[in-house]
mmCIF file as Biopython writes it, N, C-alpha, C and O atoms, coordinates in Angstrom:
data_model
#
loop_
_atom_site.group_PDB
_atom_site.id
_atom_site.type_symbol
_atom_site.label_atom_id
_atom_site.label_alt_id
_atom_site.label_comp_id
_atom_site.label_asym_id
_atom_site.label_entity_id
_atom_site.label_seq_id
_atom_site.pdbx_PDB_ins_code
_atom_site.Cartn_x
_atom_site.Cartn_y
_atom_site.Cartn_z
_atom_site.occupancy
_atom_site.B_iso_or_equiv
_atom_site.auth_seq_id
_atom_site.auth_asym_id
_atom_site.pdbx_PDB_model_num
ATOM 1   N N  . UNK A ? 1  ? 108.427 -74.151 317.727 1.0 0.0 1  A 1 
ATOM 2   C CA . UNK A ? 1  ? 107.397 -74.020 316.740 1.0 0.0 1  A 1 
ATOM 3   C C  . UNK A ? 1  ? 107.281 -75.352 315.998 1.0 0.0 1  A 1 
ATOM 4   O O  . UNK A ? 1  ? 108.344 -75.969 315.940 1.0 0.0 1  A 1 
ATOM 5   N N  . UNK A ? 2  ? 106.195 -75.951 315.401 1.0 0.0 2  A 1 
ATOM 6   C CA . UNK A ? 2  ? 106.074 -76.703 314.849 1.0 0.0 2  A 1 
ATOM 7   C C  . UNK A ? 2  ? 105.566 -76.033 313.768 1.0 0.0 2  A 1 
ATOM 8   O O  . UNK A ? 2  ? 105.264 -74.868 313.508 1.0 0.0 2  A 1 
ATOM 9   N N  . UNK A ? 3  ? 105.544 -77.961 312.755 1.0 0.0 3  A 1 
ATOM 10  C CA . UNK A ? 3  ? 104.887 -77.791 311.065 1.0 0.0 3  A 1 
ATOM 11  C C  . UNK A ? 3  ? 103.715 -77.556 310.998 1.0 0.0 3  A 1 
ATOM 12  O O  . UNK A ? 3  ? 103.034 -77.890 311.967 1.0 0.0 3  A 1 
ATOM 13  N N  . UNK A ? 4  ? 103.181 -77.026 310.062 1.0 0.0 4  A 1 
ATOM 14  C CA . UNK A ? 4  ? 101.767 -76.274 309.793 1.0 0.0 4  A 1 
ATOM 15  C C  . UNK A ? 4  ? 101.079 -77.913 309.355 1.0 0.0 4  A 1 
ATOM 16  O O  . UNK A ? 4  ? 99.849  -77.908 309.316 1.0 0.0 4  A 1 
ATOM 17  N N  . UNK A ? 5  ? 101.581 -78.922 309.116 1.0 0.0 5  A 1 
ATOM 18  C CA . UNK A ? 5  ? 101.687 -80.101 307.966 1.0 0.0 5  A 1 
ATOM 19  C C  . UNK A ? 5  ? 101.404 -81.129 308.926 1.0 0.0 5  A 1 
ATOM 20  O O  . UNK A ? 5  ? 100.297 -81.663 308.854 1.0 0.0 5  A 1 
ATOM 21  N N  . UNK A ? 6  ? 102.396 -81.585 310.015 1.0 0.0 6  A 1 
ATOM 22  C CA . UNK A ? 6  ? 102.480 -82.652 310.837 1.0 0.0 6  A 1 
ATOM 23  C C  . UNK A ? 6  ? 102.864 -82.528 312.264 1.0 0.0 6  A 1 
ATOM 24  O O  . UNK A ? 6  ? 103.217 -83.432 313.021 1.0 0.0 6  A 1 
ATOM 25  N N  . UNK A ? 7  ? 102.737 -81.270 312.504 1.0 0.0 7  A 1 
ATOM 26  C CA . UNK A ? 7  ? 103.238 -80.916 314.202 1.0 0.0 7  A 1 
ATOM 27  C C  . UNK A ? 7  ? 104.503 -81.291 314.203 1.0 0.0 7  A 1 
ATOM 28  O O  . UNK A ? 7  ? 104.948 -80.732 315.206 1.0 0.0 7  A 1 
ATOM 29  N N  . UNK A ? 8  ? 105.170 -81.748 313.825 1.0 0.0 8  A 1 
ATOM 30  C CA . UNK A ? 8  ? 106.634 -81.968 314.303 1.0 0.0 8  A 1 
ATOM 31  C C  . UNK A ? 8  ? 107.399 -80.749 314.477 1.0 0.0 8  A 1 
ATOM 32  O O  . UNK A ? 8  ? 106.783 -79.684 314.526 1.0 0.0 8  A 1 
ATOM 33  N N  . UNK A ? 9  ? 108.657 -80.767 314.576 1.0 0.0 9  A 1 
ATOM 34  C CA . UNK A ? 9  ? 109.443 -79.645 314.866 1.0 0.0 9  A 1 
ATOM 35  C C  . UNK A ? 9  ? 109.646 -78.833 313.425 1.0 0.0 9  A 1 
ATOM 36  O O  . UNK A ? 9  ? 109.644 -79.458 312.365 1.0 0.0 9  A 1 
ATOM 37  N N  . UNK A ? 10 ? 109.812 -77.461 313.471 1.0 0.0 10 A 1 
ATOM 38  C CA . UNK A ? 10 ? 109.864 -76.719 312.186 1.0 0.0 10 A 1 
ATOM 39  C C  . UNK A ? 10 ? 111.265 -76.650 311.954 1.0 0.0 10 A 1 
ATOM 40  O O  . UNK A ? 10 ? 111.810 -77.092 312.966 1.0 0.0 10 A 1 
ATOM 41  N N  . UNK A ? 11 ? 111.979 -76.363 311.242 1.0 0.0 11 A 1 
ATOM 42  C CA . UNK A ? 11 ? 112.862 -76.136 310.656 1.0 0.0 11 A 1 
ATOM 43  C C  . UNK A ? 11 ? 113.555 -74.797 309.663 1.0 0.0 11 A 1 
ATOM 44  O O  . UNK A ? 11 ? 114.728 -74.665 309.314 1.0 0.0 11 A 1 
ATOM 45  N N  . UNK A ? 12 ? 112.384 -73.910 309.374 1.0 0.0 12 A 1 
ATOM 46  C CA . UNK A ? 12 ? 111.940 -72.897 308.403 1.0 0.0 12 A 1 
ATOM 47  C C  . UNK A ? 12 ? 110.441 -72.161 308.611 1.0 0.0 12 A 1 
ATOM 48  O O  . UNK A ? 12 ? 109.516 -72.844 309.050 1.0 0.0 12 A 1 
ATOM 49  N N  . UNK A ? 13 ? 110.276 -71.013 308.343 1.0 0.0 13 A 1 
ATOM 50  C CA . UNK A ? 13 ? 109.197 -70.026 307.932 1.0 0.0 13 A 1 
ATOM 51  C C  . UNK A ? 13 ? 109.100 -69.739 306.328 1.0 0.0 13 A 1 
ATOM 52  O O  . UNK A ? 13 ? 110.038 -69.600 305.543 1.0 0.0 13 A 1 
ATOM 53  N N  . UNK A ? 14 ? 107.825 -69.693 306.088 1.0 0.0 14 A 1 
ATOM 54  C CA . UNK A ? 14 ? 107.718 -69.723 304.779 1.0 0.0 14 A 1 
ATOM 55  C C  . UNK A ? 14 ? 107.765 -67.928 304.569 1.0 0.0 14 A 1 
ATOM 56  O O  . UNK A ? 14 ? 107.350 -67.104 305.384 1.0 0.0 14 A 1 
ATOM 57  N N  . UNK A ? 15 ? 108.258 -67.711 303.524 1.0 0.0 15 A 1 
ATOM 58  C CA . UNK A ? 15 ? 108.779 -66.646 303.340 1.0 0.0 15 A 1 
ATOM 59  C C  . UNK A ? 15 ? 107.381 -65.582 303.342 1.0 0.0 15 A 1 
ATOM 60  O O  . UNK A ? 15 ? 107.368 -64.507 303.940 1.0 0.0 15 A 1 
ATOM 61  N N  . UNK A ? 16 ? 106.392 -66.055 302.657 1.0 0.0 16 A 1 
ATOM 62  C CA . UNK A ? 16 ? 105.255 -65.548 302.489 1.0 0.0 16 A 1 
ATOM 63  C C  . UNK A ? 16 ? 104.401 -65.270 303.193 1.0 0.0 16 A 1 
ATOM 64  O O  . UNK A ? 16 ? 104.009 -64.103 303.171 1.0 0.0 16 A 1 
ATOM 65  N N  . UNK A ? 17 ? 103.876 -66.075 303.948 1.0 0.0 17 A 1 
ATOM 66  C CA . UNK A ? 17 ? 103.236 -66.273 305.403 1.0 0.0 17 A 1 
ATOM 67  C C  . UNK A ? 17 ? 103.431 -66.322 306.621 1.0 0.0 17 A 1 
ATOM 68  O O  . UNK A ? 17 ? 102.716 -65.845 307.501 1.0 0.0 17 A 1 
ATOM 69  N N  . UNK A ? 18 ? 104.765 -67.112 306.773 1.0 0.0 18 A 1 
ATOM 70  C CA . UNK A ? 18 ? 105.634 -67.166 308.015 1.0 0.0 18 A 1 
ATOM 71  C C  . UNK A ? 18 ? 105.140 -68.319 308.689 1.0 0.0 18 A 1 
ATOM 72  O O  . UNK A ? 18 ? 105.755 -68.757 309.661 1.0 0.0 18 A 1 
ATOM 73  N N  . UNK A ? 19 ? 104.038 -68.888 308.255 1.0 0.0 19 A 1 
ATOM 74  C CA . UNK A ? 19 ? 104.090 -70.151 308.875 1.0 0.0 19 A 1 
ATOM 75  C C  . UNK A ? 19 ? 105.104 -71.435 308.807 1.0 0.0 19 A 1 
ATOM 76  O O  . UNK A ? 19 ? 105.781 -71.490 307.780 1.0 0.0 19 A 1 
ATOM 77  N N  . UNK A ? 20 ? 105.260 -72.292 309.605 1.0 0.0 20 A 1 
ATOM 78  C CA . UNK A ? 20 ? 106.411 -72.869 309.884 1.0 0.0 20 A 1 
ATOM 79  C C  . UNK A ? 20 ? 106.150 -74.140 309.031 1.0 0.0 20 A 1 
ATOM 80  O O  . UNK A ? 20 ? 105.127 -74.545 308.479 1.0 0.0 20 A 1 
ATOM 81  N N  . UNK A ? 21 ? 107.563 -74.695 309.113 1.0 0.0 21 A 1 
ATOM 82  C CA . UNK A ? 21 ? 107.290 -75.939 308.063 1.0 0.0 21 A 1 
ATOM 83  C C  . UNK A ? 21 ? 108.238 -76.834 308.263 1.0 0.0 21 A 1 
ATOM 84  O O  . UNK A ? 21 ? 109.386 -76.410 308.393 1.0 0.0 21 A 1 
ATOM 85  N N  . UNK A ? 22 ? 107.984 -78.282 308.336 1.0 0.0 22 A 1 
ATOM 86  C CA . UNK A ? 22 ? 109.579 -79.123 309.140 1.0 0.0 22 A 1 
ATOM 87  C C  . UNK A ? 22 ? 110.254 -79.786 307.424 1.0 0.0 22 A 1 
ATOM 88  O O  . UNK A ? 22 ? 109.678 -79.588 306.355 1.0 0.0 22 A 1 
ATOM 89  N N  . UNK A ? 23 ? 111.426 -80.483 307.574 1.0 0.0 23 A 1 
ATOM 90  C CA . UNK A ? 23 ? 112.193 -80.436 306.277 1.0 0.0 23 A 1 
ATOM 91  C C  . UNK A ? 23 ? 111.744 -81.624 305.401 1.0 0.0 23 A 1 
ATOM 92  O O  . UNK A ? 23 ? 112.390 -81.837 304.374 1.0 0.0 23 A 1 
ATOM 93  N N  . UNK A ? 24 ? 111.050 -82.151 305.605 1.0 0.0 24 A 1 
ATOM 94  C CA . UNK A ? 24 ? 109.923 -82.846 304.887 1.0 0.0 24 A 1 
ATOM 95  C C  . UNK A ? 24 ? 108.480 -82.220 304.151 1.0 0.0 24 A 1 
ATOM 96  O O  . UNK A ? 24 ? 107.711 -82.639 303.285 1.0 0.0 24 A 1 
ATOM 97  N N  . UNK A ? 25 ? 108.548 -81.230 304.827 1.0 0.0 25 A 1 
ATOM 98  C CA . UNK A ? 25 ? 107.078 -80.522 304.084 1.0 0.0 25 A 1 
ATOM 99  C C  . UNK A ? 25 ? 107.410 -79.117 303.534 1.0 0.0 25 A 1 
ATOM 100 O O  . UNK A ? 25 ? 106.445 -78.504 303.079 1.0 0.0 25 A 1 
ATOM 101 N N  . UNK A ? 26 ? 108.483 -78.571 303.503 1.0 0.0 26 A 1 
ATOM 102 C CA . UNK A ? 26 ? 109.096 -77.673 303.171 1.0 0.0 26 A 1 
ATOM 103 C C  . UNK A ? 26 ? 109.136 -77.346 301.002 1.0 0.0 26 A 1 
ATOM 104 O O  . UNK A ? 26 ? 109.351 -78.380 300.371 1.0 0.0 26 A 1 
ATOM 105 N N  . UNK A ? 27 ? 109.060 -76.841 300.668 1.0 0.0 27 A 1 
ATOM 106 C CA . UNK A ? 27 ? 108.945 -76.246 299.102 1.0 0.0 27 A 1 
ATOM 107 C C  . UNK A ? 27 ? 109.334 -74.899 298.632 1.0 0.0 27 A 1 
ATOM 108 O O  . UNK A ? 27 ? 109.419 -73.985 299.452 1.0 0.0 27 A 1 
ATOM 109 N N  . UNK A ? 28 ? 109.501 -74.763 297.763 1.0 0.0 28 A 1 
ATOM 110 C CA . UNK A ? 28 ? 110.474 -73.937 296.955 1.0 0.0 28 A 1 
ATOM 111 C C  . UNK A ? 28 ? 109.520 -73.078 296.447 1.0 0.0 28 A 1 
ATOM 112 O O  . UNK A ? 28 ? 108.398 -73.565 296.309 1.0 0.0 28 A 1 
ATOM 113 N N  . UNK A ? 29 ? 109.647 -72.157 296.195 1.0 0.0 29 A 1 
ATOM 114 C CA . UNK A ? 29 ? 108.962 -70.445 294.999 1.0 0.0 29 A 1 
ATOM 115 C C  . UNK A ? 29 ? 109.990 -69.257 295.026 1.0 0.0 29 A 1 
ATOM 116 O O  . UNK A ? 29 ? 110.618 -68.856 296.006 1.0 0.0 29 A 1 
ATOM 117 N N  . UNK A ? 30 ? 110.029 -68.743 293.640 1.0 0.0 30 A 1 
ATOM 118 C CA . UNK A ? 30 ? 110.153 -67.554 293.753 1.0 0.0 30 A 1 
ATOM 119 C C  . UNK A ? 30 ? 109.770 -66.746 294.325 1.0 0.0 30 A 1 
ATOM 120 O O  . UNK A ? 30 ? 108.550 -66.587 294.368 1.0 0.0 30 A 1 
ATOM 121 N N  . UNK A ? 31 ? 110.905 -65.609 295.233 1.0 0.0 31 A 1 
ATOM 122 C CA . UNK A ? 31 ? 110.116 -64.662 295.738 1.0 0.0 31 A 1 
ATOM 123 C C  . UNK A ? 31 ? 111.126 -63.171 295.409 1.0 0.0 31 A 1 
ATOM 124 O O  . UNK A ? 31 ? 112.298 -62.849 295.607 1.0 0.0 31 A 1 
ATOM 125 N N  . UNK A ? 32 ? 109.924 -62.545 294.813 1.0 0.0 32 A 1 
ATOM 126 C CA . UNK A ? 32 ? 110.226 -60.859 294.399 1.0 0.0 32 A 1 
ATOM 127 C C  . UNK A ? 32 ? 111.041 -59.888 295.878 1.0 0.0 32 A 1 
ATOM 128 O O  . UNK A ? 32 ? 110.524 -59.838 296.994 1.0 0.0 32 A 1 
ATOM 129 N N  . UNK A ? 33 ? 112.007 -59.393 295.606 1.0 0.0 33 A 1 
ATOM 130 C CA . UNK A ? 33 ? 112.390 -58.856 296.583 1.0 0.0 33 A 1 
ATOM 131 C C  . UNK A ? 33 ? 112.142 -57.491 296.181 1.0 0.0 33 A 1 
ATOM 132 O O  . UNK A ? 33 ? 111.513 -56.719 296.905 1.0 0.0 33 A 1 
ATOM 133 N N  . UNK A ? 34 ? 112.668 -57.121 294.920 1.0 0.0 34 A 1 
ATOM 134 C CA . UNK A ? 34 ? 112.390 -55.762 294.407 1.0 0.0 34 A 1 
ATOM 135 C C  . UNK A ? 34 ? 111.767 -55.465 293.186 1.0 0.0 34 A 1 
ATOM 136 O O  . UNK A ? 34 ? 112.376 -55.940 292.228 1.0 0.0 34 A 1 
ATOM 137 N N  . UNK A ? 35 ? 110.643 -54.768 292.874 1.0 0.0 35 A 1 
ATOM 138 C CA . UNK A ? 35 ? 110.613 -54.006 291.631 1.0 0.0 35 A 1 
ATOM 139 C C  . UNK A ? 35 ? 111.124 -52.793 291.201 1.0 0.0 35 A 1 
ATOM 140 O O  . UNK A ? 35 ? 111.019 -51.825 291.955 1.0 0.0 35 A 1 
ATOM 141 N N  . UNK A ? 36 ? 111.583 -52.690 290.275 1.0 0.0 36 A 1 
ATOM 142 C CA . UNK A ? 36 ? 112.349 -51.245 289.623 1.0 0.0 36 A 1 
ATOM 143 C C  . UNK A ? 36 ? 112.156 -51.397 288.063 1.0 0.0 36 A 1 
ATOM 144 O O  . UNK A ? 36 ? 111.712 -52.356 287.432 1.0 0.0 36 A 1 
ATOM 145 N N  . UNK A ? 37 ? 112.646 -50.100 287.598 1.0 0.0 37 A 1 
ATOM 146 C CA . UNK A ? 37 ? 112.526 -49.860 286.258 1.0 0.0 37 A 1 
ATOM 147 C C  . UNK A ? 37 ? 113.988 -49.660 285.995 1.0 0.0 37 A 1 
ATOM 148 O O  . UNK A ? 37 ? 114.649 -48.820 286.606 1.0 0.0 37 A 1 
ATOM 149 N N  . UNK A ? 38 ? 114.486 -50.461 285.057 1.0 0.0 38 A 1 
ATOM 150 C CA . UNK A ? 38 ? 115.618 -50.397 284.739 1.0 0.0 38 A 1 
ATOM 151 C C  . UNK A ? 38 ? 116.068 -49.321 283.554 1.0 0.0 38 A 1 
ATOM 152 O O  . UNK A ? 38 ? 115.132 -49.004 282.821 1.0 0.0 38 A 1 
ATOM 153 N N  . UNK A ? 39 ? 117.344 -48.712 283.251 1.0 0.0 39 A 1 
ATOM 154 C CA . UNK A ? 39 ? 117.818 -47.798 282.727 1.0 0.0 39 A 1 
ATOM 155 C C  . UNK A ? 39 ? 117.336 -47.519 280.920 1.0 0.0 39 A 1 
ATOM 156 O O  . UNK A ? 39 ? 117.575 -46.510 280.256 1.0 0.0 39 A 1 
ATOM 157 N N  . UNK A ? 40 ? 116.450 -49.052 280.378 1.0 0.0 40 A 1 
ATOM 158 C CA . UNK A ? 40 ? 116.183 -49.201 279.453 1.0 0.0 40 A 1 
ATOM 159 C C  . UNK A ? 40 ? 114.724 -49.134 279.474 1.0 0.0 40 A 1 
ATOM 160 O O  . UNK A ? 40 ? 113.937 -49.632 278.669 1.0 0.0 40 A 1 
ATOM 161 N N  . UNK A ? 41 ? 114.470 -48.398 280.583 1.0 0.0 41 A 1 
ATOM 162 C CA . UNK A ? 41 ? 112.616 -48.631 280.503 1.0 0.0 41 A 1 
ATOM 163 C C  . UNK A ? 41 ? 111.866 -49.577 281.154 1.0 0.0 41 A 1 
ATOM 164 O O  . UNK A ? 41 ? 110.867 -49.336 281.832 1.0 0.0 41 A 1 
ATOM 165 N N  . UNK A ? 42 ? 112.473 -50.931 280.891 1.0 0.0 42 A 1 
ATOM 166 C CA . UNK A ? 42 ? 111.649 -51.955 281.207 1.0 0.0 42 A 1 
ATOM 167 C C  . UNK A ? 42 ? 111.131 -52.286 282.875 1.0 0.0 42 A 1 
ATOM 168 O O  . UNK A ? 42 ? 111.620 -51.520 283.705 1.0 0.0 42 A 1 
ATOM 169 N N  . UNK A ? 43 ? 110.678 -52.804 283.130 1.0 0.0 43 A 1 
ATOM 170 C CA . UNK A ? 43 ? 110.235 -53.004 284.382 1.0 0.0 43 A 1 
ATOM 171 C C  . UNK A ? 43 ? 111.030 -54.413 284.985 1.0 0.0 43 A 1 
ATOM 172 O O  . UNK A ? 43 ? 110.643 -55.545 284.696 1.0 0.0 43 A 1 
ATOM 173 N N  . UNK A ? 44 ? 111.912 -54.204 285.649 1.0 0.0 44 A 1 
ATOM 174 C CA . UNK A ? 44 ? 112.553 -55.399 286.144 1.0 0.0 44 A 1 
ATOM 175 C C  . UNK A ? 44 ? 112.147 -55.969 287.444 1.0 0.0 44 A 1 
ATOM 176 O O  . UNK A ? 44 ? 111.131 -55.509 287.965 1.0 0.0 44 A 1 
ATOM 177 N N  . UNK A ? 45 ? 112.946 -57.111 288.168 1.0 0.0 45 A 1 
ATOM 178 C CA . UNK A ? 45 ? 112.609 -57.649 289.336 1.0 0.0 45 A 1 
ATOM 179 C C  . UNK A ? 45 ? 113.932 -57.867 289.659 1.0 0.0 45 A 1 
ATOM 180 O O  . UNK A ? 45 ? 114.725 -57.886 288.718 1.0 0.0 45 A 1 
ATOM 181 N N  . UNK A ? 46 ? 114.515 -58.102 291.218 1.0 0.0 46 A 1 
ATOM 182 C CA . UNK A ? 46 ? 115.160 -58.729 291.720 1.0 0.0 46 A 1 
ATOM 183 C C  . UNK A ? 46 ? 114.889 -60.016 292.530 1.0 0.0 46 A 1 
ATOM 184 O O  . UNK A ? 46 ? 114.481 -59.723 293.654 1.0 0.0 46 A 1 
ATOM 185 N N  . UNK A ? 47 ? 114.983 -61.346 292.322 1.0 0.0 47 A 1 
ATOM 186 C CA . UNK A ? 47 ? 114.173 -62.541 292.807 1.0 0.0 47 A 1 
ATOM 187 C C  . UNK A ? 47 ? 115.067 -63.242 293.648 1.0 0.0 47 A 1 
ATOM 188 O O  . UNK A ? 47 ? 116.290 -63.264 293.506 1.0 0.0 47 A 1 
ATOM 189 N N  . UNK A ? 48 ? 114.379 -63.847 294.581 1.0 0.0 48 A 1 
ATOM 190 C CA . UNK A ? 48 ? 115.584 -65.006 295.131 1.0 0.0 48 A 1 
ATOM 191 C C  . UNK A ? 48 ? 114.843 -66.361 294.608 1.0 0.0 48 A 1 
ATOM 192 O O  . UNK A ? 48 ? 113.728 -66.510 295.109 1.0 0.0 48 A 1 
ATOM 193 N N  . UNK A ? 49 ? 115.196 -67.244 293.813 1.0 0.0 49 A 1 
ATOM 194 C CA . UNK A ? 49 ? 114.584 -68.114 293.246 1.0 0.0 49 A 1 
ATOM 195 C C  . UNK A ? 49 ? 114.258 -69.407 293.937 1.0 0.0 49 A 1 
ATOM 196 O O  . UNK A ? 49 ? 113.694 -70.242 293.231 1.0 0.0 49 A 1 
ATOM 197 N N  . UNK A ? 50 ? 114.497 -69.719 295.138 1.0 0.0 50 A 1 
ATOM 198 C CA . UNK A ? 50 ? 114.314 -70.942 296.152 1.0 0.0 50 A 1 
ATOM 199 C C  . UNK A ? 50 ? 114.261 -70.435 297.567 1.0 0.0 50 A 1 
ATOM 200 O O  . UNK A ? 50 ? 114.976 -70.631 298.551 1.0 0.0 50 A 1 
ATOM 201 N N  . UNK A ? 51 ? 112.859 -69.505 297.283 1.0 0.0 51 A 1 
ATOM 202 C CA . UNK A ? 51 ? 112.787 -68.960 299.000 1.0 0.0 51 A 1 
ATOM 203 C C  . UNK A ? 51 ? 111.645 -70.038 299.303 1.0 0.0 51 A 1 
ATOM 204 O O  . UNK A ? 51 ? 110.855 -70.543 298.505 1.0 0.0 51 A 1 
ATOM 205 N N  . UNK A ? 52 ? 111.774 -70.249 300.663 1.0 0.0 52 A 1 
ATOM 206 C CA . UNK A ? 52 ? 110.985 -71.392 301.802 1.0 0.0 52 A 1 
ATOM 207 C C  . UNK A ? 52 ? 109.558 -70.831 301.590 1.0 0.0 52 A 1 
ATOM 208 O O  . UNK A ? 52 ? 109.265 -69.669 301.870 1.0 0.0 52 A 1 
ATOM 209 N N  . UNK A ? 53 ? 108.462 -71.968 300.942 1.0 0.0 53 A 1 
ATOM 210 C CA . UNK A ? 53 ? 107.517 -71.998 300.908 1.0 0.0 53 A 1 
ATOM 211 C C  . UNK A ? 53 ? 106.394 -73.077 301.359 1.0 0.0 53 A 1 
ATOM 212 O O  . UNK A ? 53 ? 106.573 -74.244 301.010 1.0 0.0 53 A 1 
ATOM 213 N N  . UNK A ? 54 ? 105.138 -72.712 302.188 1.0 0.0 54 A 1 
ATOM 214 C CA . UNK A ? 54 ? 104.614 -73.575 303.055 1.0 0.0 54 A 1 
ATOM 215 C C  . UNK A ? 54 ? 103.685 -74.816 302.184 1.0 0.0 54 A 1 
ATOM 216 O O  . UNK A ? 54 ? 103.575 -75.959 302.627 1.0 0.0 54 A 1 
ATOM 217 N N  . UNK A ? 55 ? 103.174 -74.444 301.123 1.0 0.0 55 A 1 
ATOM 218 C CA . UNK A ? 55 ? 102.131 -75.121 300.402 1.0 0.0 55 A 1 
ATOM 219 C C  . UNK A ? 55 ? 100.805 -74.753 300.486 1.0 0.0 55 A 1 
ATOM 220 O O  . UNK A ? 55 ? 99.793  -75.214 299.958 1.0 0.0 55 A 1 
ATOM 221 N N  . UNK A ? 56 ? 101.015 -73.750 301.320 1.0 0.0 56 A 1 
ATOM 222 C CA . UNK A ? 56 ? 99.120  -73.726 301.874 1.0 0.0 56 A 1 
ATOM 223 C C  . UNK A ? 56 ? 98.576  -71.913 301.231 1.0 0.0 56 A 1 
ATOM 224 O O  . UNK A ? 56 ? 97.490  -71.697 300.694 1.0 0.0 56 A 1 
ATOM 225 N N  . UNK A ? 57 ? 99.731  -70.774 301.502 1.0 0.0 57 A 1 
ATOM 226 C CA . UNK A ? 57 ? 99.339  -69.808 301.077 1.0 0.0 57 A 1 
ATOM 227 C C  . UNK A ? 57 ? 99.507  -69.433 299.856 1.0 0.0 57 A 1 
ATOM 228 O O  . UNK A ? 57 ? 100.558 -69.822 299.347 1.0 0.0 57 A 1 
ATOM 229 N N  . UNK A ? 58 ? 98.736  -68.726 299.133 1.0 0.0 58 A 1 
ATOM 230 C CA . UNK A ? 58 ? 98.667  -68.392 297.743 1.0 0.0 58 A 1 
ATOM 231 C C  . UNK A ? 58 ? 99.417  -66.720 297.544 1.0 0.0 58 A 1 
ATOM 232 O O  . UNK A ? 58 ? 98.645  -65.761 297.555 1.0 0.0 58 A 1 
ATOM 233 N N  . UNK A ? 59 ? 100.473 -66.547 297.421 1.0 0.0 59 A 1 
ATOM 234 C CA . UNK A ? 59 ? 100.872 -65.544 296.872 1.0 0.0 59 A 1 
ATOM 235 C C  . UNK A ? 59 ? 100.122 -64.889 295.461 1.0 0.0 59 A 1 
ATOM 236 O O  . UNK A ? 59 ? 99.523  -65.558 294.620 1.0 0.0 59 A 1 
ATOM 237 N N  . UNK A ? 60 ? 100.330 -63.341 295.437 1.0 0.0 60 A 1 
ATOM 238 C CA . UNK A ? 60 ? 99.589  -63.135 294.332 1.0 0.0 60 A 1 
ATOM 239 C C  . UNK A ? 60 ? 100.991 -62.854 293.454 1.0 0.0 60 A 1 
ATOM 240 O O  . UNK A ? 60 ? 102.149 -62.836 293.872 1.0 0.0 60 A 1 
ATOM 241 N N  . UNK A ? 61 ? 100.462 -62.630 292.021 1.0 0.0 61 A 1 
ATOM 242 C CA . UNK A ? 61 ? 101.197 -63.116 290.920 1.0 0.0 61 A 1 
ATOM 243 C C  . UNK A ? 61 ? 101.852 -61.199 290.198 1.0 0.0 61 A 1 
ATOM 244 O O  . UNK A ? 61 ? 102.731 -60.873 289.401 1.0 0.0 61 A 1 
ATOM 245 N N  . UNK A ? 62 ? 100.949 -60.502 290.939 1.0 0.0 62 A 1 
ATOM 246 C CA . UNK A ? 62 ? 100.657 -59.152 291.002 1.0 0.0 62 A 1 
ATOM 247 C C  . UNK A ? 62 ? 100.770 -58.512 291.981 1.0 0.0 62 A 1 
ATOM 248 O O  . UNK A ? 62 ? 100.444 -59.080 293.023 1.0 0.0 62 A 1 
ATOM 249 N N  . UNK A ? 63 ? 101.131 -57.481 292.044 1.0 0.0 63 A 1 
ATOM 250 C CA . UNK A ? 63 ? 100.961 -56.350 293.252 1.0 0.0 63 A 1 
ATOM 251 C C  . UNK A ? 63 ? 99.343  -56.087 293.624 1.0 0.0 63 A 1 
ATOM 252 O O  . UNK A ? 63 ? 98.647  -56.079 292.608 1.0 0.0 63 A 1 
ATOM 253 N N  . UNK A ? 64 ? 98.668  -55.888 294.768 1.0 0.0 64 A 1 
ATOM 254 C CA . UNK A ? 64 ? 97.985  -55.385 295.058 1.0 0.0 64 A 1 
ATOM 255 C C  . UNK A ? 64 ? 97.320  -53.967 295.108 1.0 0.0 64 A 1 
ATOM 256 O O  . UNK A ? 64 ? 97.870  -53.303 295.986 1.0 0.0 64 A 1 
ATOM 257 N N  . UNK A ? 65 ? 96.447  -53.357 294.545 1.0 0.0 65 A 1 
ATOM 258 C CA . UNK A ? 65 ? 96.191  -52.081 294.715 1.0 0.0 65 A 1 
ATOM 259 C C  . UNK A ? 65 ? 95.815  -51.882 296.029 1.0 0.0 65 A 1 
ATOM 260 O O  . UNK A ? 65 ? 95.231  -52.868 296.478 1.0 0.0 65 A 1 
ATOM 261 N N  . UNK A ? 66 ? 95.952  -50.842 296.920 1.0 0.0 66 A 1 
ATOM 262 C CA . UNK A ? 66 ? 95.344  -50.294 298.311 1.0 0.0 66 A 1 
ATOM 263 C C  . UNK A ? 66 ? 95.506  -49.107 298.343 1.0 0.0 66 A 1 
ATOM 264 O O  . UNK A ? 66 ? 96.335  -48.479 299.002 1.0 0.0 66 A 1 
ATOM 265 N N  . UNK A ? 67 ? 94.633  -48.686 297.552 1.0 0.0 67 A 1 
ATOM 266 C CA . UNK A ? 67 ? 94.001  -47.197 297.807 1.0 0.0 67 A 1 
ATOM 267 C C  . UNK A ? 67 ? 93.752  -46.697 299.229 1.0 0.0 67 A 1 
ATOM 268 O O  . UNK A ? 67 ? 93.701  -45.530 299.617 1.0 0.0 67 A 1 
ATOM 269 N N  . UNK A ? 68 ? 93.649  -47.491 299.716 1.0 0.0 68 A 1 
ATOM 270 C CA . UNK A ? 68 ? 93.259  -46.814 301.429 1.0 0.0 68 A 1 
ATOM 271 C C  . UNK A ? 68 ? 94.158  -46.533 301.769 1.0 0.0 68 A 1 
ATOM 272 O O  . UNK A ? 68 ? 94.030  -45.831 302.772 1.0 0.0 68 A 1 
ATOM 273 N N  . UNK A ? 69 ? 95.580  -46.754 301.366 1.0 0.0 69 A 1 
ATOM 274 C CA . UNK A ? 69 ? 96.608  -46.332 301.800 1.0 0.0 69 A 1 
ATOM 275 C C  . UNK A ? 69 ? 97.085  -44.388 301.735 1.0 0.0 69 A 1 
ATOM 276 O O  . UNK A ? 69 ? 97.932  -43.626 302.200 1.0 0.0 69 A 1 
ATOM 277 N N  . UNK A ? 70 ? 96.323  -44.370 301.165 1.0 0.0 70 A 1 
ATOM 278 C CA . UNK A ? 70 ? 96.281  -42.955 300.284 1.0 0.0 70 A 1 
ATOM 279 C C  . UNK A ? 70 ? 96.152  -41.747 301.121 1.0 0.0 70 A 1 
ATOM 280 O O  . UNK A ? 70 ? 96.109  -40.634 300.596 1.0 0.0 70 A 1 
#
């Protein structure tokens, strides 16, 4: 597989997209693994804070509604 960036060889999948990325074009984001409500009410997250990100896809900042799922 190559980089989404420069064709060279990949090194990583971006966590989000899965497109590939070599260790020069490679970047960092938070990524949500879990939401829950914790014992105090609040609405928590579990994050991994330096998951492999491509530069190109836009994660949303929010959950998505999909009613069609319904």
């Amino acid at each position: 597989m190559n980089c989404i960036h420069c064709d060279r060889s990949a090194h990583a999948n971006c966590r989000f997209c899965g497109r590939a990325v070599c260790k020069d074009h490679l970047q960092e984001m938070p990524y949500i693994v879990e939401l829950y409500t914790g014992e105090d009410g609040d609405q928590k997250a579990i994050v991994v804070p330096n998951a492999i990100y491509c530069g190109i896809c836009k994660p949303r900042e929010r959950p998505v509604p999909m009613p069609e799922l319904k």
